[in-house]
N, C-alpha and C positions, 0 to 999 in steps of 0.2 A: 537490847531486847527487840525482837520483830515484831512488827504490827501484824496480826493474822486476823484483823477486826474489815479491813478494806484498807482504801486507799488512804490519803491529807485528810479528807471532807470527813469521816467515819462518823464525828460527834457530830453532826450537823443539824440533825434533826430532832436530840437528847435534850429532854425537859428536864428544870426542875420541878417537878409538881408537889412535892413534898417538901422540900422547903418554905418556912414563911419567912419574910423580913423582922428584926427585933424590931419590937416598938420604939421610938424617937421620941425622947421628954423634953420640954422645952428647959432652956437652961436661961443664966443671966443675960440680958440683950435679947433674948428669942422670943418671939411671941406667935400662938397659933392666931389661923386667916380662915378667912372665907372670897374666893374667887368668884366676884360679882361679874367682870365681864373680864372679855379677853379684849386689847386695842391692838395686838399683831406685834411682829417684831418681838416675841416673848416677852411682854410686856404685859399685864393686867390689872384693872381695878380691883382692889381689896376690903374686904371689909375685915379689919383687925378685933381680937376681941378685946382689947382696953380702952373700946369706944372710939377709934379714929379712925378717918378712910386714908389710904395709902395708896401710892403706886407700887407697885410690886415688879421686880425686874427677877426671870429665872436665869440663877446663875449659871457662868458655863460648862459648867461638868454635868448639868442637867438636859444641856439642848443638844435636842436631837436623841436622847436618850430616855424620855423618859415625859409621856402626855399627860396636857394639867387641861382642865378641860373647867365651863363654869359648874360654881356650886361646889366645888372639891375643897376640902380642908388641907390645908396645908401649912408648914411651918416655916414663919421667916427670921430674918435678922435685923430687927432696928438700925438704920447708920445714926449715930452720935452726930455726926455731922450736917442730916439731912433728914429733917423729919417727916417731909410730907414722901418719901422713901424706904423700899426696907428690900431685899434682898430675898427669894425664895429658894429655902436650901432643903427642902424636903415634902412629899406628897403622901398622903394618907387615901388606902382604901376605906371600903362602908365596912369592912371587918375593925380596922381599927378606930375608926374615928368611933362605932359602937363602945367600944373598950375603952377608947378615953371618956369618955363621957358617962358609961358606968362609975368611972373610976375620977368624977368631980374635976379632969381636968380642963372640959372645954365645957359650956354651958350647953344646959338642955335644950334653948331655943332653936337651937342648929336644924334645919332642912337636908335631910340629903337625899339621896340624888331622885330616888323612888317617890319622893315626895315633893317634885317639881311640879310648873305650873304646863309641861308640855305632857305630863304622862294622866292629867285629870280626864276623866270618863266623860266629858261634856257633849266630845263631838267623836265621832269616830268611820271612817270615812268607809269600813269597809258591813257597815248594819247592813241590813237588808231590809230596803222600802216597802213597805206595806202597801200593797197594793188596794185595800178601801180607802185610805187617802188619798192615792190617787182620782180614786172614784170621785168621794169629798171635793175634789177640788175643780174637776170638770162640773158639776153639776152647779156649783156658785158661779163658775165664771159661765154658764148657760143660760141661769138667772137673771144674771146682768147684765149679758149682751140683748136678751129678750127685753129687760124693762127701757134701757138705752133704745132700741129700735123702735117699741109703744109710744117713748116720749117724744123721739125724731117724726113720729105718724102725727101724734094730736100737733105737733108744731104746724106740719105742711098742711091741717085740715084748719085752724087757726089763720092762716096766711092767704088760704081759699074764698073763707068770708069776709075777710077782709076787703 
């Protein structure tokens, strides 16, 4: 049959957007995580949820395919052999991990991502400064350098009678 679509490259630019990925249940030996930090080399600190910290190594059908970023839940694989160790064989967006957690599989304490310490309303760099503050703050430091200069005067008139 002839291609009358274009050239090799024709799909190249074709989404899925309608497709979702099935959910991923943890099984025997698996347990859900939480990516505390990242150490490089596909390597990250974990915080597992049956109470232990782990190293977490992404396996290699993962690298290079597929970003784990901190705070993302994700599912690993205990090694038998190596327990401060486990293996990440699967990554969860905020659509699913919602759904698991409806659904009692990972506890409610979970943070995600919307709910980090980098996205808090504290500081934000692009406000707009109020310009009577600025006022506020020339007129103190006018004060000050005036009563500094009175005290520098009665010193030199002090040192005259002397």
């Amino acid at each position: 049959m002839v291609n009358k679509k274009g050239g090799k490259k024709h799909k190249r630019g074709k989404k899925n957007h309608g497709l979702q990925k099935k959910l991923r249940y943890k099984e025997e030996g698996q347990e859900y995580a939480q990516i505390k930090a990242a150490k490089g080399n596909c390597r990250f600190d974990l915080s597992v949820f049956d109470g232990k910290e782990r190293m977490g190594i992404l396996c290699g059908t993962m690298r290079k395919r597929r970003f784990v970023n901190v705070r993302d839940v994700v599912l690993v694989s205990i090694r038998d052999f190596e327990d401060a160790k486990c293996d990440i064989i699967d990554v969860y967006d905020d659509n699913q991990v919602r759904q698991l957690k409806s659904e009692k599989e990972i506890p409610e304490s979970i943070k995600l991502e919307e709910e980090n310490d980098y996205n808090s309303n504290e500081y934000n760099p692009f406000d707009i400064i109020d310009s009577s503050d600025e006022e506020e703050e020339d007129t103190t430091k006018e004060k000050e350098s005036s009563s500094e200069e009175e005290d520098k005067e009665e010193v030199k008139i002090n040192l005259d009678d002397i």
